[in-house]
C-alpha positions in Angstrom: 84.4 70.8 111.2 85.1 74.2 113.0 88.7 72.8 114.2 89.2 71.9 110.0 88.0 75.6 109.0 89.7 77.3 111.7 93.2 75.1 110.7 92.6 75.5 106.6 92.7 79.8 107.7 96.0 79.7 109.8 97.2 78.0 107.2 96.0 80.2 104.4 97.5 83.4 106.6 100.8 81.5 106.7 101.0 80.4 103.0 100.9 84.0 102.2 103.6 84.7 104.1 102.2 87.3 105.7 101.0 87.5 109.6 99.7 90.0 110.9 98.6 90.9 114.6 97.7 94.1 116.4 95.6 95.8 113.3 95.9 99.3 115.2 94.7 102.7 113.4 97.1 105.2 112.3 96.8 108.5 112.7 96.3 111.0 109.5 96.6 115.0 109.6 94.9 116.7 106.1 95.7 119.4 105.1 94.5 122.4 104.5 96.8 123.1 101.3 97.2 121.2 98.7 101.0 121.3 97.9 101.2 122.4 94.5 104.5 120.8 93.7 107.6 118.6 95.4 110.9 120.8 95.0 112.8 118.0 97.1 111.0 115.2 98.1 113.6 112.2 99.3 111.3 109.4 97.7 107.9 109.1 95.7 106.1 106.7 94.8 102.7 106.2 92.7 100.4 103.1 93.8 98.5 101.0 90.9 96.1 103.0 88.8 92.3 102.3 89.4 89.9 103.1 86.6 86.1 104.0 86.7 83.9 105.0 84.6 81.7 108.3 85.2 78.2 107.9 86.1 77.6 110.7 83.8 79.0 109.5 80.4 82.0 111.4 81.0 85.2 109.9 79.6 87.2 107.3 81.8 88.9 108.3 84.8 90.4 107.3 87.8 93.1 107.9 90.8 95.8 106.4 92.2 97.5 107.3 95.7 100.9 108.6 96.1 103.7 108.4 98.5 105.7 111.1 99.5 108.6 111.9 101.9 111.0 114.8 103.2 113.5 115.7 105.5 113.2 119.2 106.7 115.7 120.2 109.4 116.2 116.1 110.5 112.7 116.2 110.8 111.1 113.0 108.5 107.3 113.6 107.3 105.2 111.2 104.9 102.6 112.4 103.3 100.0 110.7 101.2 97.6 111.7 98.0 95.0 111.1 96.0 95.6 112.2 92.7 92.4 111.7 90.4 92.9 112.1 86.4 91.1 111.4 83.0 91.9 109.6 79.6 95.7 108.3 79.3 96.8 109.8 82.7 95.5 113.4 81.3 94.6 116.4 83.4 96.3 115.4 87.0 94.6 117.1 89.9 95.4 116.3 93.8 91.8 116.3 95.6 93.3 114.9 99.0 96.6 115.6 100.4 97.5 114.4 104.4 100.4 113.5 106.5 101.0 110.1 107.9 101.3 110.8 111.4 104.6 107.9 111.2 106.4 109.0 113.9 109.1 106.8 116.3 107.0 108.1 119.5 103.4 106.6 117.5 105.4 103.4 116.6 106.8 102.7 119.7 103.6 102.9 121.3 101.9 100.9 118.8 104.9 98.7 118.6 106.9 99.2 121.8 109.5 95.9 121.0 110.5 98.1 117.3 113.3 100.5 118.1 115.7 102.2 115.1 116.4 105.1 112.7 113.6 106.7 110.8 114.7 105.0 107.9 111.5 105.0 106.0 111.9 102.8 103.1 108.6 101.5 100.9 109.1 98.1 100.3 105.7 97.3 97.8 102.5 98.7 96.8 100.0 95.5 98.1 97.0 97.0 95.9 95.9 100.6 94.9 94.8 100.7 98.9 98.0 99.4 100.5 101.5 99.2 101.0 104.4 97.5 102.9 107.0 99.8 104.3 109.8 99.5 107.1 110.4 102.1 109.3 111.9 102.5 113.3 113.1 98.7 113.0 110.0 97.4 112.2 108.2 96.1 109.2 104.9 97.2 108.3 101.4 97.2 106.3 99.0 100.0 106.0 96.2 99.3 104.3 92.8 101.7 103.9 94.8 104.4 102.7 91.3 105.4 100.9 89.9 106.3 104.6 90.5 109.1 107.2 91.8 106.2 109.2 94.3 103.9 107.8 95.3 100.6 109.3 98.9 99.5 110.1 100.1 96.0 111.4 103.7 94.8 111.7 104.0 92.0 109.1 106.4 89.8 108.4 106.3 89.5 104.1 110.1 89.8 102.6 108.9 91.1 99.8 
C-alpha cells in the first residue's frame, strides 16, 4: 500500500512536469523606502490579482505582487512588492517593497552546477505567491513571495 502511494506521488510530481529538489530559502533585503516610482526599470511584471473582503464592511480590496528589475552601472537588482488596492484596481499603494537577494555568488552556492550571464528573464507567474524565472544558467521557482523568506528550487517546467 505505502510502495502504491509513494509511486501514485512521483508520478503526480512528474505529470506536472515539474521536479523540484533542494527547496533552499532565498535571501530578501526590505527596504527602508518605498520607491515611489520606476523611471527605468528593464522589466515589470504584476502577479494575479487576489481579492478579499474587509472584515470591516469596507469595500473590496486586495493585492497583488510585482516584479521588478534594473541595471545600474552592470549591476542587476530584483526587487519585489506588494501593492494593495480597492474597488476596480482604485487607490494603488505599495505597503512592502524588498530586494531579492538573486545574485550569481547566492546561486552558485545554492546551485553550484548553474553557471551563466545574469540574464534574468521571468518565465510565468505559478499563482499570486509564485513564479518561474531563469537566471545564471539555471531554471527556477520561487514560491512564498508573501513571507520574509521566500523559497527557490531549480525546476525543470518549459513553460
Amino acid at each position: 500500500m505505502l510502495k502504491r502511494i509513494f509511486i501514485l506521488l512521483i508520478l503526480s510530481i512528474f505529470a506536472t512536469g515539474m521536479v523540484q529538489a533542494n527547496v533552499k530559502t532565498i535571501k530578501t533585503e526590505v527596504q527602508s523606502e518605498i520607491r515611489p516610482s520606476y523611471p527605468f526599470p528593464d522589466f515589470l511584471s504584476t502577479g494575479p490579482y487576489v481579492w478579499y473582503e474587509n472584515a470591516e464592511n469596507q469595500p473590496l480590496r486586495g493585492h497583488m505582487y510585482r516584479l521588478a528589475t534594473f541595471t545600474v552601472d552592470s549591476s542587476h537588482r530584483v526587487y519585489l512588492e506588494k501593492v494593495i488596492f480597492g474597488i476596480d484596481g482604485c487607490c494603488l499603494e505599495i505597503v512592502n517593497y524588498r530586494e531579492l537577494m538573486i545574485t550569481e555568488a547566492d546561486l552558485i552556492t545554492l546551485f553550484p552546477q548553474n553557471r551563466g550571464k545574469f540574464g534574468f528573464k521571468l518565465l510565468s507567474w505559478r499563482s499570486a505567491n509564485s513564479f518561474i524565472f531563469t537566471s545564471y544558467g539555471g531554471q527556477y521557482i520561487l514560491t512564498d513571495i508573501d513571507t520574509d523568506n521566500p523559497k527557490i528550487a531549480e525546476t525543470t517546467d518549459d513553460e
